[in-house]
C-alpha positions as CSV (number, residue, x, y, z in Angstrom):
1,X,18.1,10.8,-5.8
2,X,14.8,12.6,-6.3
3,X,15.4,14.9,-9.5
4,X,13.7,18.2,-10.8
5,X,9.5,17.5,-11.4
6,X,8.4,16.6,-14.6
7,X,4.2,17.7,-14.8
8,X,2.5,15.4,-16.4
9,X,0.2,16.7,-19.0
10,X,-2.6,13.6,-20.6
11,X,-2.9,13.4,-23.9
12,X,-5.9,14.5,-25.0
13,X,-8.6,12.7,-27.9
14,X,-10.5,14.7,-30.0
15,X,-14.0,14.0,-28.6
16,X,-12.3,15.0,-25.0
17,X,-11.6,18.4,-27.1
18,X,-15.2,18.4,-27.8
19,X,-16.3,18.1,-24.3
20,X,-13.9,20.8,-23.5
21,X,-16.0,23.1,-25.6
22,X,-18.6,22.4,-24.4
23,X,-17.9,22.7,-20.9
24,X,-16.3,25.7,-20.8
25,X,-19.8,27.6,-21.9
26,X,-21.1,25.9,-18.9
27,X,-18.3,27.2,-16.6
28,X,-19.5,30.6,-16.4
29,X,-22.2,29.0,-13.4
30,X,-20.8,29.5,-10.4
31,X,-19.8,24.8,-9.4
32,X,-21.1,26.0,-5.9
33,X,-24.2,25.8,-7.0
34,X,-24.0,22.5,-8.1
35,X,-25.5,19.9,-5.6
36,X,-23.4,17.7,-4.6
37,X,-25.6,16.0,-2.3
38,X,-29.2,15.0,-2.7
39,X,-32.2,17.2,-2.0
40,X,-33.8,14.4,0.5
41,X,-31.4,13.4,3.3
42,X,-29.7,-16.8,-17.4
43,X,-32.0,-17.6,-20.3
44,X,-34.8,-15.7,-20.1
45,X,-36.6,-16.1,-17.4
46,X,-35.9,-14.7,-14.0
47,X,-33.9,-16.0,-10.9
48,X,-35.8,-15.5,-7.8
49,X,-33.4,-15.1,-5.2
50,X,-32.7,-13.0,-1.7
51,X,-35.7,-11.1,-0.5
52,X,-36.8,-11.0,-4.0
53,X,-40.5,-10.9,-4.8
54,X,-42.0,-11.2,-8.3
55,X,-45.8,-10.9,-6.9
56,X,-44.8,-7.4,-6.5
57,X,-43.8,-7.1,-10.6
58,X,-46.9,-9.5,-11.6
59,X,-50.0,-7.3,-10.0
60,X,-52.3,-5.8,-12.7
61,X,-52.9,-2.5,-10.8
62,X,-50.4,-0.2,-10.4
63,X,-51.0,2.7,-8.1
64,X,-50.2,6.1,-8.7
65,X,-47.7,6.3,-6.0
66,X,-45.5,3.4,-4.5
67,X,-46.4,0.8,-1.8
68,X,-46.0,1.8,2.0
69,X,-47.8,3.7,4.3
70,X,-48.2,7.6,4.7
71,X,-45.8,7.1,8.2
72,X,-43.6,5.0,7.1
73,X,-41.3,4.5,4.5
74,X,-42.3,3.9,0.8
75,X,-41.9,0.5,-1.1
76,X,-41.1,1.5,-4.4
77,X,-41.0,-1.4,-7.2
78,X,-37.5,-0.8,-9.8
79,X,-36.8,-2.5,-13.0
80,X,-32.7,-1.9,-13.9
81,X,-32.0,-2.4,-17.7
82,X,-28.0,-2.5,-17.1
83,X,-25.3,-3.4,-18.7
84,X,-24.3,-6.5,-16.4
85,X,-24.8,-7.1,-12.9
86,X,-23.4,-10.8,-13.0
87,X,-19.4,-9.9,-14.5
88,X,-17.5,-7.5,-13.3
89,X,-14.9,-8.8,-16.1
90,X,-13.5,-5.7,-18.1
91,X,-15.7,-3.4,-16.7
92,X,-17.0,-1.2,-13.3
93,X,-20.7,-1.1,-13.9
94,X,-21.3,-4.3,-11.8
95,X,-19.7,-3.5,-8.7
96,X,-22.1,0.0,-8.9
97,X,-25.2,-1.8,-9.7
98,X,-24.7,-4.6,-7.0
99,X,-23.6,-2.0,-4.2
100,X,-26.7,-0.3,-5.8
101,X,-29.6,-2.8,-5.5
102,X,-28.3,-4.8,-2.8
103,X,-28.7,-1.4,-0.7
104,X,-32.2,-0.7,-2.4
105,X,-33.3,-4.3,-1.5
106,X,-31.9,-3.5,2.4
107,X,-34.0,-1.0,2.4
108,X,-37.6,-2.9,1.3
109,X,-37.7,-2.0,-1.8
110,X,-37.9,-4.7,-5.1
111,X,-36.1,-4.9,-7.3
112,X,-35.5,-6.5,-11.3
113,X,-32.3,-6.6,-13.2
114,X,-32.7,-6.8,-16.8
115,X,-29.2,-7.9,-18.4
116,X,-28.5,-8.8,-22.1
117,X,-27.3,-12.6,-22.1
118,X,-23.8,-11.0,-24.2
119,X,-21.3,-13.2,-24.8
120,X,-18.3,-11.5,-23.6
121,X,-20.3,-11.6,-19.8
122,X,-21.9,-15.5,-20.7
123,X,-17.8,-16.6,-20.4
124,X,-16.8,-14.3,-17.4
125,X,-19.9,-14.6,-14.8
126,X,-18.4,-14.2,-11.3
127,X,-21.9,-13.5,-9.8
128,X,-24.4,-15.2,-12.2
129,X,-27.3,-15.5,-9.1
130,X,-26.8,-12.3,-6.6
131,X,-28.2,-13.1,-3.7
132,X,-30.6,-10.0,-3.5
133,X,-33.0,-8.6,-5.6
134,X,-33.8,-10.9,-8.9
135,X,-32.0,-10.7,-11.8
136,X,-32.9,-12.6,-15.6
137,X,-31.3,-12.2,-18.7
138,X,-33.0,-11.4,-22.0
139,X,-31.1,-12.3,-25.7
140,X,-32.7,-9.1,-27.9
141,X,-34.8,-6.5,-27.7
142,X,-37.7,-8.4,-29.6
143,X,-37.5,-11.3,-26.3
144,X,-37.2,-8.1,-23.8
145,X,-40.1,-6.6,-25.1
146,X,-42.3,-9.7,-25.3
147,X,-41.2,-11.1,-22.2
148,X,-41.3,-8.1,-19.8
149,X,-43.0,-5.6,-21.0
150,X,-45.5,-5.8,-18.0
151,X,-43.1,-5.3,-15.4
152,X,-41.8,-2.6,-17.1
153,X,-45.1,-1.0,-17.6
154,X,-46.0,-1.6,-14.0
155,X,-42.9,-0.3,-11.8
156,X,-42.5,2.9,-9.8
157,X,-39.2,3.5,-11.2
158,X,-37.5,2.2,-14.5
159,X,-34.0,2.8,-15.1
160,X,-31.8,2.6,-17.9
161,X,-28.3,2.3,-17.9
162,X,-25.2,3.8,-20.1
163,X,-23.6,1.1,-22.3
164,X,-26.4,-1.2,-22.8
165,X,-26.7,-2.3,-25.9
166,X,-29.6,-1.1,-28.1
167,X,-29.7,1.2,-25.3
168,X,-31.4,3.9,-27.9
169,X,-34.4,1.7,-28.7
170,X,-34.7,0.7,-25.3
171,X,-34.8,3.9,-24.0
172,X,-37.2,4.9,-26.9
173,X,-39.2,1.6,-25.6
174,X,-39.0,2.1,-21.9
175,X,-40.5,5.8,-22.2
176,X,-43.2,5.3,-23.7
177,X,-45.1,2.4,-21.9
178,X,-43.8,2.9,-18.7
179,X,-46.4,4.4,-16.2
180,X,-43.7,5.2,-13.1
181,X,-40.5,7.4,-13.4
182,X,-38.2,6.9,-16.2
183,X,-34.2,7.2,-15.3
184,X,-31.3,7.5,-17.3
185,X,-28.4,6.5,-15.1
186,X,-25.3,7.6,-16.5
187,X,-21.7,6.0,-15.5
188,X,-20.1,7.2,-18.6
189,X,-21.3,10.7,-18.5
190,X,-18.0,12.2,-19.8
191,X,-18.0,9.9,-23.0
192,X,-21.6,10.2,-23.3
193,X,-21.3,14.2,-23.5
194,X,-18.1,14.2,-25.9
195,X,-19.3,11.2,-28.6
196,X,-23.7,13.1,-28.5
197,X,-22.8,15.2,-30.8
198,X,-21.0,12.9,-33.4
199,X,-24.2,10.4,-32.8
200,X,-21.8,8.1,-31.8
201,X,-23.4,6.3,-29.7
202,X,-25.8,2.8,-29.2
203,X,-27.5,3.6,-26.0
204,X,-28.7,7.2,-26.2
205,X,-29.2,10.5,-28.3
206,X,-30.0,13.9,-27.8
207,X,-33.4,13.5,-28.7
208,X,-33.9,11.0,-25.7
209,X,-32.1,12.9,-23.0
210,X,-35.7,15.2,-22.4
211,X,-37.8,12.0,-22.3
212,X,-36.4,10.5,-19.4
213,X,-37.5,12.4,-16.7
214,X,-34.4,11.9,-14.6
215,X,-30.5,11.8,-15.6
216,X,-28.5,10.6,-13.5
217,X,-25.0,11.3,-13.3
218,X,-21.6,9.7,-12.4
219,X,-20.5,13.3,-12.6
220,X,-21.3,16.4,-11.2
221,X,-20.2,20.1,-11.5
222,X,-21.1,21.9,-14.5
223,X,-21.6,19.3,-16.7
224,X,-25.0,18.9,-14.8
225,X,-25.9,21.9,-16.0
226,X,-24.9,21.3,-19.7
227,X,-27.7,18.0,-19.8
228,X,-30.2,20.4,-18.5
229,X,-29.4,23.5,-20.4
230,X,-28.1,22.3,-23.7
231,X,-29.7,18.7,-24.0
232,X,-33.2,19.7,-22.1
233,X,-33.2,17.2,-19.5
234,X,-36.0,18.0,-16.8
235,X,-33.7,17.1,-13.9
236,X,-29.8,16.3,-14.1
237,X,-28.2,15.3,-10.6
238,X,-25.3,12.9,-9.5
239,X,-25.3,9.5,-8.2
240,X,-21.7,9.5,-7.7
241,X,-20.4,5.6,-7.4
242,X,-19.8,4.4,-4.1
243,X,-18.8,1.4,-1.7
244,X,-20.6,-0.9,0.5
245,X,-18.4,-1.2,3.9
246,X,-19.3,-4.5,4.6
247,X,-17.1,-5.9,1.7
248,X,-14.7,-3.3,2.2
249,X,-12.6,-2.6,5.7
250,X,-9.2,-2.4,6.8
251,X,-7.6,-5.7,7.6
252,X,-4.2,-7.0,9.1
253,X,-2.1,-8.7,6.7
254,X,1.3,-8.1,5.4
255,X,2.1,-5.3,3.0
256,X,3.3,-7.0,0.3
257,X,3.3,-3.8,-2.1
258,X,4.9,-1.0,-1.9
259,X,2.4,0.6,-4.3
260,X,-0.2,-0.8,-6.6
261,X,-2.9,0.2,-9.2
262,X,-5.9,-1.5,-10.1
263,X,-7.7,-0.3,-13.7
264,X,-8.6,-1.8,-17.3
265,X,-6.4,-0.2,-19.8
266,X,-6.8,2.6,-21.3
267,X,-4.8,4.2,-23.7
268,X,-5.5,7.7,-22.3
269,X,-4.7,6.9,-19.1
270,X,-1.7,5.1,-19.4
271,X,0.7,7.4,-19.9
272,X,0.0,8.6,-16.1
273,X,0.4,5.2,-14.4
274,X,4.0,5.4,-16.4
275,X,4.6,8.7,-14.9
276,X,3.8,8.0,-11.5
277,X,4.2,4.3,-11.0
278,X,5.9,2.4,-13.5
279,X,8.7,5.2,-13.9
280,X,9.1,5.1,-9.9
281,X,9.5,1.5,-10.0
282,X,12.2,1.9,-12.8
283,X,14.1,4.3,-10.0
284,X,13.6,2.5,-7.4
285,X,14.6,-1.2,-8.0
286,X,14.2,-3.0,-4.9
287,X,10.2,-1.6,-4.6
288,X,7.6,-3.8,-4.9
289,X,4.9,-3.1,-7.0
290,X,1.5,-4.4,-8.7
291,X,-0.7,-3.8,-11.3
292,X,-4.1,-5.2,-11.9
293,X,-6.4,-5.2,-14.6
294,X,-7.5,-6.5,-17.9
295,X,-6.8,-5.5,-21.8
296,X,-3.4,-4.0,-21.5
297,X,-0.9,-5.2,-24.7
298,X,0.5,-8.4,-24.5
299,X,3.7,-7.0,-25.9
300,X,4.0,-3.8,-23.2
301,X,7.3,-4.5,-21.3
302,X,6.9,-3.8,-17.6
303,X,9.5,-3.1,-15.0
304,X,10.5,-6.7,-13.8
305,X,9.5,-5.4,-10.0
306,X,6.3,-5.1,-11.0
307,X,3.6,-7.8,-10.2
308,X,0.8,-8.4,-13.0
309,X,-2.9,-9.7,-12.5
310,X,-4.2,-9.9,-15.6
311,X,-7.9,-9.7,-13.6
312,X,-9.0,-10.0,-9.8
313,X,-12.7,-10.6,-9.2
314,X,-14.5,-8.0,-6.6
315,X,-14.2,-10.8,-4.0
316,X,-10.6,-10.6,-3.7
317,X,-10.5,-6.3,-4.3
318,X,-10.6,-6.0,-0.4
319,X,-6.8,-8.0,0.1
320,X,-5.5,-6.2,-2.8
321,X,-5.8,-3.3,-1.1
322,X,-4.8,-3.9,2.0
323,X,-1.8,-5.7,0.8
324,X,-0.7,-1.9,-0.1
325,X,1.6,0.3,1.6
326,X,-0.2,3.2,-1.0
327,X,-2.4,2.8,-4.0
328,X,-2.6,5.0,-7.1
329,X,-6.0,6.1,-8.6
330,X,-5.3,7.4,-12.0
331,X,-8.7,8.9,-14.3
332,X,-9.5,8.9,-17.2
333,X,-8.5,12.1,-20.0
334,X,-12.5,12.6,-20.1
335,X,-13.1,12.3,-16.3
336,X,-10.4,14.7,-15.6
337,X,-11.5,17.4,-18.4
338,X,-15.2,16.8,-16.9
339,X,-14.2,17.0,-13.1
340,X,-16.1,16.0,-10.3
341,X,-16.2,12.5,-11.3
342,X,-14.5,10.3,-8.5
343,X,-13.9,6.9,-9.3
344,X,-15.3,3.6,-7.4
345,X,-11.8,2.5,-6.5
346,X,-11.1,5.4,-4.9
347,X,-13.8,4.9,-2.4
348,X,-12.6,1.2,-2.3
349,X,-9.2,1.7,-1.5
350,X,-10.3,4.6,1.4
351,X,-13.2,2.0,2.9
352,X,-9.9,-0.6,3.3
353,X,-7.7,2.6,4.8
354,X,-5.1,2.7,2.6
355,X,-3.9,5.1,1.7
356,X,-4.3,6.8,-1.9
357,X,-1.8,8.9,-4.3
358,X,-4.1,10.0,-6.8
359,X,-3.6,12.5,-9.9
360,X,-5.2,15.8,-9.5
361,X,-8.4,16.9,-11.2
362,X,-11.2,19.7,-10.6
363,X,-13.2,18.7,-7.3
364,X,-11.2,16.1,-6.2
365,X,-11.6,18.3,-3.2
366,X,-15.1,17.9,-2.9
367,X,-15.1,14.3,-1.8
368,X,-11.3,14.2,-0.1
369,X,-9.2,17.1,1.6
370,X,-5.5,17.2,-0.4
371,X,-2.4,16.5,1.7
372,X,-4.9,15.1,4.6
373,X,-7.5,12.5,3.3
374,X,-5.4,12.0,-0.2
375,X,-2.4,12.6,-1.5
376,X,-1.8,14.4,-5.3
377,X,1.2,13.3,-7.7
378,X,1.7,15.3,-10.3
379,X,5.3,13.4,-11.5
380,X,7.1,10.5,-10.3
381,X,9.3,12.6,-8.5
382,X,6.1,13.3,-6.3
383,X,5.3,9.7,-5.8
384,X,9.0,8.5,-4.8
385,X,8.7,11.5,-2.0
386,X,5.2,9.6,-0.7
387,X,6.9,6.3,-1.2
388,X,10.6,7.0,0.3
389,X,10.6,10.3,2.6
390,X,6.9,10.4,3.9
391,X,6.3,9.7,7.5
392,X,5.2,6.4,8.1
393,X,2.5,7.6,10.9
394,X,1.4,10.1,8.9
395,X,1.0,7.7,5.7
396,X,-1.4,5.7,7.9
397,X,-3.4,8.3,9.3
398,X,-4.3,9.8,5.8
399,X,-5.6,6.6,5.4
400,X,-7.8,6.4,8.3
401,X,-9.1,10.0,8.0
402,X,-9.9,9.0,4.1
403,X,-11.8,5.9,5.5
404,X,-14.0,7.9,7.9
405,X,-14.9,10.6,5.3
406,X,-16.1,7.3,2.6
407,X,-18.1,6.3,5.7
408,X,-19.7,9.5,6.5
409,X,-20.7,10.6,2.6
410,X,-19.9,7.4,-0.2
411,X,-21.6,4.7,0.9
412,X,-24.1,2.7,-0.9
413,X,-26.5,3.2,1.8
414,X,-26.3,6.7,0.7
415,X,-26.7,6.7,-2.7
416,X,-29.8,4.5,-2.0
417,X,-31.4,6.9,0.0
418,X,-30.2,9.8,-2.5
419,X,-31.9,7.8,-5.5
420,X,-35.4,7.3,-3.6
421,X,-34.7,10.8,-2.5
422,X,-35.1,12.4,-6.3
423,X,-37.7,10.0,-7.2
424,X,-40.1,11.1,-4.4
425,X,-39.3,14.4,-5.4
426,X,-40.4,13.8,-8.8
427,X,-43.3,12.2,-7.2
428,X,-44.8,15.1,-5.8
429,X,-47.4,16.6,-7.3
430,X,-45.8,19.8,-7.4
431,X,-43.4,18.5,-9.9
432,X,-45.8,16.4,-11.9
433,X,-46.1,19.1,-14.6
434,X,-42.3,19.7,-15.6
435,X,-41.3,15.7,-15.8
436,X,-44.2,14.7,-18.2
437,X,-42.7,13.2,-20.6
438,X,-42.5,14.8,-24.2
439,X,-45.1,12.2,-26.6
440,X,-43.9,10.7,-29.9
């Protein structure tokens, strides 16, 4: 018996307080006029592998403006300082930066992943050679520095990533040598914003945010507006995360799940997945459910009719979710108070077709039509309706109509050709004069 709905309300950490403030100056701008789109349409040394080209990396003359001709398009020449490309273990920044430069490398361009050797990725490599672009690892910033300083000098575009370590002198590093566009690509932008003002953080500061001459964001709305306003950076936009199709599609196999989550712990966010999973497996005994993901307390009790993976690698993400019935995306306290911040298994799960009960946060509907594309749960009352009483024709075609939006908008294709997009822009000469980049 379904009883009276309990709202969930996520408990909220002080530095997400602190982002509150902040935001809600920012809120007087009017989100419409937030893009949400673009403005154009293991030591060491390196591993050579795919389409990869070092020659490219290794010239002594670097032009003012990348490879290609004037009719076709333009070959430009990247250098990725990221926080791991070769294990997904514990954390999403791999799938984003393979989806990423295996796209960019479709699409001619060359590309160099820079990845400290840490240990916590040395034990859990699940990709330690991607077969596209070329990746090497470096130990510190003193071997960085010595060892590829040139390329860094000599590419079109040099991006640096949230959560690298030493990301602060790297950054400091990176924009002052390099002679092409300088990125910051954020996938932590909500952290980021809340723990700036504490200095809090290893990998950037307000006083770098103006020196790169491009922030990108895993969020949009009006926190955009907040880097460019507040923190002076010359151009904020979003590169929202996304999924490559070719790894993710529906398939036919048996459901073995009624419902299922995939996520790392985290403490903010748990209190949701009790709410609208866990607590609906409690009421509903003979369900089936499963819960992947790393980190959580060995001594947290869960429902016996839940199934636990303590980690699934990317290659097996695609069965998971089609192995669903429905699948829960639940977001983090920061992402939520931030908004417009969708999360990479949510375009996973809708490239596979299955279906998604997700909690609710500001422009959600941006990127998936409520009730039609996705469906909200606010209590577990909400998600036992979905599970029990819902149509089962009408559960599928949410599904399908999620998948063809992901397709038409969130693939990496997409944000490939939205990345090159702002750097051409940047490019111009028109824009030369507001993205110089302040001197020390």
């Amino acid at each position: 018996m379904i009883h009276k709905k309990r709202a969930f309300h996520a408990r909220m950490r002080p530095e997400t307080l602190a982002l509150r403030a902040q935001l809600a100056i920012n809120r007087r701008i009017p989100t419409s006029t937030l893009p949400l789109v673009p403005l154009f349409g293991l030591n060491g040394s390196a591993n050579s592998t795919g389409n990869g080209n070092g020659a490219g990396f290794l010239n002594d003359g670097h032009d003012d403006l990348p490879n290609g001709s004037a009719t076709g398009p333009q070959r430009l020449r990247f250098v990725i300082l990221g926080r791991s490309i070769t294990s997904s273990w514990g954390n999403g920044h791999a799938t984003t930066y393979r989806s990423l430069v295996r796209e960019l490398t479709r699409q001619g361009h060359e590309v160099l992943f820079l990845e400290r050797d840490a240990e916590w990725s040395a034990s859990n490599r699940d990709l330690p050679s991607p077969p596209y672009g070329r990746v090497a690892l470096y130990t510190d910033l003193r071997q960085l520095r010595s060892r590829w300083a040139r390329e860094v000098r000599n590419a079109d575009v040099v991006m640096v990533g949230s959560c690298v370590p030493e990301g602060t002198a790297i950054g400091q590093w990176v924009t002052r040598i390099a002679h092409g566009v300088t990125v910051f690509y954020d996938i932590d932008t909500p952290v980021t914003v809340a723990n700036l003002a504490r200095g809090d953080l290893d990998y950037l500061t307000a006083a770098l945010i103006p020196r790169y001459q491009l922030y990108l964001s895993f969020t949009g709305g009006p926190i955009l507006h907040l880097l460019e306003d507040h923190y002076g950076s010359p151009m904020a936009r979003p590169l929202y995360c996304s999924v490559d199709p070719t790894l993710y599609y529906p398939e036919q196999c048996e459901k073995k799940w009624d419902m299922g989550y995939m996520g790392t712990y985290s403490e903010d966010r748990q209190p949701a997945l009790d709410e609208l999973l866990l607590q609906p497996a409690r009421h509903w005994s003979t369900g089936r459910f499963v819960v992947a993901g790393s980190q959580y307390p060995k001594q947290f009790r869960w429902p016996r009719n839940v199934r636990r993976y303590a980690h699934l690698a990317p290659g097996k993400h695609r069965a998971f979710y089609n192995s669903q019935r429905l699948t829960l995306n639940v977001t983090r306290a920061e992402m939520v108070e931030a908004g417009y911040a969708p999360s990479v298994r949510l375009f996973e799960a809708a490239a596979c077709g299955t279906p998604i009960i997700s909690d609710w946060w500001e422009g959600l509907d941006q990127f998936f039509t409520p009730n039609r594309e996705i469906l909200i749960s606010r209590s577990s009352e909400e998600s036992l309706y979905y599970l029990l009483a819902m149509d089962e024709s009408e559960r599928v075609a949410v599904g399908q109509r999620a998948r063809k939006r992901v397709l038409a908008s969130h693939t990496a294709r997409h944000r490939a050709e939205e990345l090159t997009g702002y750097i051409l822009d940047i490019m111009k000469p028109s824009r030369a004069a507001a993205t110089l980049v302040p001197s020390l």
